[in-house]
N, C-alpha and C positions, 0 to 999 in steps of 0.2 A: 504494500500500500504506500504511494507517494505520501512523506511527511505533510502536516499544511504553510502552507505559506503563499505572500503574493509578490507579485512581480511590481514591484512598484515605478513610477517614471524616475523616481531618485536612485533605485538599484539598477535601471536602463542607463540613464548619465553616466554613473560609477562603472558600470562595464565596457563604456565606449570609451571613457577616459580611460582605463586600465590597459583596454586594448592596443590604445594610440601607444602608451609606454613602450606597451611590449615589444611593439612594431618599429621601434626606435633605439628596444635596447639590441634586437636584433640584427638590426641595422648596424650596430655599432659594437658588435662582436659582445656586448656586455652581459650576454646570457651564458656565455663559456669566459667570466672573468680570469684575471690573473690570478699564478698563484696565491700570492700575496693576500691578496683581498678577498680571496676567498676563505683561506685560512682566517684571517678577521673577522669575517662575518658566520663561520663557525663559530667563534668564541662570541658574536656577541648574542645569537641565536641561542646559544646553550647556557649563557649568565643570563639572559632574559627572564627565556622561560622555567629557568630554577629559581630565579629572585624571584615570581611571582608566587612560586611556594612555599618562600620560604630563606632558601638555602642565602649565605652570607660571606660567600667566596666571590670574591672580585677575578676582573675579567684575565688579570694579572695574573692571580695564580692559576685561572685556569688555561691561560696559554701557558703555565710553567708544567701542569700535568701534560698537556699534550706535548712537549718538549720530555717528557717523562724525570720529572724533577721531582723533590718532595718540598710539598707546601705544608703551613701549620693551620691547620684546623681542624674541627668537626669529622669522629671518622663518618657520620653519614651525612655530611657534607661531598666531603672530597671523593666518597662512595657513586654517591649521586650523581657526581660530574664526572666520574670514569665510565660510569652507565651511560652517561648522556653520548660521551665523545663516542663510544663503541658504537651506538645506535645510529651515530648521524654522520659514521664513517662508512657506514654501511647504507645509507638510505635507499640506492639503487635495488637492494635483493629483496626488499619489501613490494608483494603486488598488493596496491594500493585498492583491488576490489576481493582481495582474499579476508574473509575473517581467519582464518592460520595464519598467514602473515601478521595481520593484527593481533592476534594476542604473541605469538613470538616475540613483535618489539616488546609487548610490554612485558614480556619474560626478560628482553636483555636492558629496556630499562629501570626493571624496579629488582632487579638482582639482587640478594640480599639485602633488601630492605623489608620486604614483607613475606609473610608465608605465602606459598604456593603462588610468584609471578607467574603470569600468563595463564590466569586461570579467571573465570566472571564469577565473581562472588557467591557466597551462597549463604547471606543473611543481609537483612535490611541496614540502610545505611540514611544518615543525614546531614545535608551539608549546612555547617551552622560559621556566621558571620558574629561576632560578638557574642552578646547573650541572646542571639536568635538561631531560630531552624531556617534559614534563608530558602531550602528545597530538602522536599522529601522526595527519595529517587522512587522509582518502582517497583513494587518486591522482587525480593531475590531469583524466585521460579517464572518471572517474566522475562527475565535479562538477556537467556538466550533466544527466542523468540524474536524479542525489538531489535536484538540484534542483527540477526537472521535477517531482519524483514527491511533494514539501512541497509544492509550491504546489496540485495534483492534492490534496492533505490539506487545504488549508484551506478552498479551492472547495468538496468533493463531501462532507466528515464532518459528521455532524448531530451535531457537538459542540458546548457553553460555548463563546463567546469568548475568555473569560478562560482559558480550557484551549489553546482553538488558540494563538492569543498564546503562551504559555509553551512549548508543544513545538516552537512554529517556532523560538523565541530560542534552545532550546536545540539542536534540530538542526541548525541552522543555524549553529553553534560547532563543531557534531560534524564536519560539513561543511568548513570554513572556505575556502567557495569562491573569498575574493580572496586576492592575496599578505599585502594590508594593508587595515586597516579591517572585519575583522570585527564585532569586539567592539561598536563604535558603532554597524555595520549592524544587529547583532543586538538591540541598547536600541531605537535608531529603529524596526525595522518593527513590535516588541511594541507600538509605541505608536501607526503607522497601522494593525495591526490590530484595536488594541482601539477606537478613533477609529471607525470601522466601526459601533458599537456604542453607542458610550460616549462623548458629546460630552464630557464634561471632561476625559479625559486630555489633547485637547488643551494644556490647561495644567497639568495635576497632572505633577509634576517625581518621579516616583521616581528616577529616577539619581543622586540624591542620598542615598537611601538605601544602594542598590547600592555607590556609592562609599564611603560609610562603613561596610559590611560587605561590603569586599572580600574578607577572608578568606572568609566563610565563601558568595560568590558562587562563587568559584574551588573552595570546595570542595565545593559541589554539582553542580557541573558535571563534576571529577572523580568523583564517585561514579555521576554518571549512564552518565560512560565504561565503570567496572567492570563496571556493574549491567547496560548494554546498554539501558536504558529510563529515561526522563526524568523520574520519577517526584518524585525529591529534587530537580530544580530546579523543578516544578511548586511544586512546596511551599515550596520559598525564594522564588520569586518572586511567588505570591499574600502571603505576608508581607508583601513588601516592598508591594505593593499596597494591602496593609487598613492598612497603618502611615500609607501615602502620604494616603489619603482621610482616615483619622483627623488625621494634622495639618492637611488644608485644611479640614475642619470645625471643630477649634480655634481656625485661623487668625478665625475669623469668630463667635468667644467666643462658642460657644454649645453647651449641651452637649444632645444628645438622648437621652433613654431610652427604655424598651419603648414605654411610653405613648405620649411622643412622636410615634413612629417610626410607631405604629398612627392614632395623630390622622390625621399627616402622610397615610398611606397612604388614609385613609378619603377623605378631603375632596379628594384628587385625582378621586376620582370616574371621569369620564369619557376621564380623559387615559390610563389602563390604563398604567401604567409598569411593570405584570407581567403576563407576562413578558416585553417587548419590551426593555424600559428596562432592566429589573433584571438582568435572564438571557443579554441578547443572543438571536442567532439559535441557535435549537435544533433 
């Protein structure tokens, strides 16, 4: 059963602007970055979305682990970020429409941290914000199921990429089918399934964005609880999307306009990056 949601003319905007990026980063080789900067945007990708759990290891030490150095902290700290680097050193052997795949990663990355990684829990959970229950998930003997029935959505719907991406991350919250490690499971797979589609995410680091707008992450996510459809995190998270490509094309001082962006599209000619490149599978 297709999740609910609608297509709104502001999640239309946000796909044509995302597209224009892509079509630019492409253009300009910035989807197979350099070494360098891509190594970068590993580490800030993996200090992101552990800062947003929690974890208290700067982006320092964790380029001193992937240099295999010993840093001082938290052994489930510096756990967490050996987990992270393994998973996102590998992100290519994940098929991004396999539930197997998917609990594997979350086998390698919640690795002793919890009992039985890569496994969908099997007792009731709630996610509490202060002294509240911010979301109550769905029982335990639904899990695989809803699960079942997301992956069956991003298999069989003739949707955007950038559409499926966003309703898995977000039902897949709604869900919260391990005890621990959602939140990261749910940044990770947005990024093997848009990888799918979309070679530079490989390296384009939105969870840095995410993490500097945690609020208002946290609160589209509750609205999409009220509202029963995922509509408002669609929309925060192609944001954080058009923001993310717009700083790796600054990163590379170079600004493109209509003109630009029309040169650029003309002189590819034969390569057709629309709508394969631009649009994903539709």
């Amino acid at each position: 059963m297709k999740p609910p949601y609608e297509i709104t003319a502001y999640i239309l905007s946000l796909v044509s602007s995302i597209s224009e990026k892509i079509g630019a980063v492409n253009a300009t080789f910035l989807n197979k970055p350099s070494p360098q900067l891509r190594k970068q945007n590993k580490i800030k990708t993996i200090h992101a979305s552990l800062q947003i759990e929690g974890n208290t290891l700067s982006q320092e030490q964790i380029t001193a682990l992937i240099e295999n150095k010993r840093v001082v902290g938290s052994q489930k700290d510096v756990l967490e970020v050996l987990n992270a680097i393994k998973v996102y050193e590998n992100l290519h052997k994940f098929s991004a429409y396999s539930a197997k795949s998917f609990l594997s990663a979350h086998k390698l990355l919640m690795r002793n941290l919890i009992e039985k990684p890569g496994r969908y829990r099997s007792r009731s959970v709630e996610v509490v914000q202060g002294a509240e229950v911010a979301h109550l998930a769905p029982p335990a003997e639904n899990v695989l199921y809803l699960m079942d029935d997301l992956f069956k959505y991003l298999k069989s719907e003739k949707e955007l990429t950038l559409i499926k991406s966003c309703v898995f991350h977000y039902e897949m919250e709604f869900i919260h089918p391990f005890l621990d490690g959602n939140g990261r499971m749910g940044r990770l797979w947005q990024t093997v399934i848009l990888m799918k589609s979309y070679a530079v995410f490989e390296y384009l680091p939105f969870e840095t964005l995410i993490s500097q707008t945690q609020e208002a992450y946290y609160k589209a996510l509750s609205a999409c609880d009220k509202s029963g459809k995922s509509t408002a995190f669609i929309e925060y998270m192609l944001q954080v999307i058009d923001k993310s490509l717009a700083g790796l094309l600054s990163y590379n001082k170079r600004i493109f306009t209509k003109k630009d962006r029309l040169e650029i599209f003309c002189s590819l000619g034969k390569r057709r990056i629309y709508p394969e490149n631009l649009y994903g599978s539709i």
